[in-house]
C-alpha positions, 0 to 999 in steps of 0.5 A, spaced: 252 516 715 250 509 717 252 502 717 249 496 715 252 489 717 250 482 719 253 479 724 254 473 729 254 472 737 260 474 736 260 480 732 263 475 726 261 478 719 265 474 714 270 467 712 273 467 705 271 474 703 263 471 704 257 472 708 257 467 713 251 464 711 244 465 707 239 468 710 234 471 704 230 475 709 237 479 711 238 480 703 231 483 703 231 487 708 239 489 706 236 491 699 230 496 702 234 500 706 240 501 700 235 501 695 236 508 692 241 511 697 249 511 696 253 504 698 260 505 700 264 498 700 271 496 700 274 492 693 273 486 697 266 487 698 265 489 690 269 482 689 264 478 692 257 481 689 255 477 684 259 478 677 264 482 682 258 488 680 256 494 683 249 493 686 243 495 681 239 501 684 244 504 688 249 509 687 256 504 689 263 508 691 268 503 692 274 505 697 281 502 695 288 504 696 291 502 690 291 507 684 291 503 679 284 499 681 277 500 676 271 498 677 264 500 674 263 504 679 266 510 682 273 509 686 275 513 690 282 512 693 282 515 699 278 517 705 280 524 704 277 523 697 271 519 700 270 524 704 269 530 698 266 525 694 260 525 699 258 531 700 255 531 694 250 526 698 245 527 703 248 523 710 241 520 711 242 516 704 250 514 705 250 506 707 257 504 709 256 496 707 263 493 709 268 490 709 271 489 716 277 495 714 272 500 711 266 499 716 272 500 722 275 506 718 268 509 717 265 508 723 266 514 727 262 518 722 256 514 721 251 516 727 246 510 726 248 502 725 242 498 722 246 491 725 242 484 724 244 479 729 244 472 728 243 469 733 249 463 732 256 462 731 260 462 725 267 460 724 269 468 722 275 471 719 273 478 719 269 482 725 265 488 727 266 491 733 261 488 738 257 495 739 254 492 745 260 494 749 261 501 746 259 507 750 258 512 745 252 507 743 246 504 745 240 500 742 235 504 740 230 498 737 229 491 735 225 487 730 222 481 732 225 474 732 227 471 725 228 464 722 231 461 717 233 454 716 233 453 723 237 460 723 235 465 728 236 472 727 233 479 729 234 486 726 237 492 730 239 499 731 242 502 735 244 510 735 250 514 737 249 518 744 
């Protein structure tokens, strides 16, 4: 399995239940990684796509403890039931895509960790653990430096060890 996340300097992901900003090169590279693979997100992260819809062209799984939420795409309401609903799945095609509680629970089981870093600081509510300070993984590749709008950014990936 694998986690993909847009991150700031300081490992912020989100205020309010949104990106912390818009970069349509992150978007783009976000899709052709998904594109065709599970995605696996909280309610929240549901919430705040467009039309709260799933993404199109993926299959979506939505982790959720309470019971009694639907959505037009598979929920599962429990890790445990997670677990058992994606071993139907290659690993290689399971993208864990937020929010913060989900990648924190998932992370342990991902082995690859596609983050963008944006080279900025953002008034952010919601983080990831800062990588860079884990011993169990390291920095395996780094795309050249992006803009947008005066946005710096770069892609990354890092691997357990």
């Amino acid at each position: 399995m694998k986690i993909i996340v847009a991150a700031d300097r300081k490992w912020g992901i989100g205020k309010d239940n949104n990106l912390l900003t818009h970069l349509p090169g992150d978007l783009k590279y976000f899709k052709e990684m998904t594109l065709g693979k599970v995605v696996v997100m909280g309610r929240k992260t549901l919430e705040s796509l467009p039309g709260k819809k799933p993404l199109p062209g993926r299959t979506n799984i939505v982790l959720s403890g309470d019971k009694n939420y639907k959505a037009d795409c598979l929920v599962c309401h429990s890790e445990e039931e997670l677990a058992h609903e994606l071993e139907k799945y290659d690993t290689e095609d399971i993208y864990i895509i937020g929010g913060a509680k989900v990648y924190a629970d998932m992370r342990d089981c991902c082995d690859t960790y596609y983050v963008t870093k944006i080279l900025d600081e953002f008034d952010a509510d919601r983080h990831f653990e800062n990588l860079d300070l884990c011993q169990d993984v390291e920095l395996v590749w780094e795309s050249e430096l992006q803009e947008h709008n005066g946005t710096e950014y770069k892609f990354t990936e890092y691997r357990r060890k």
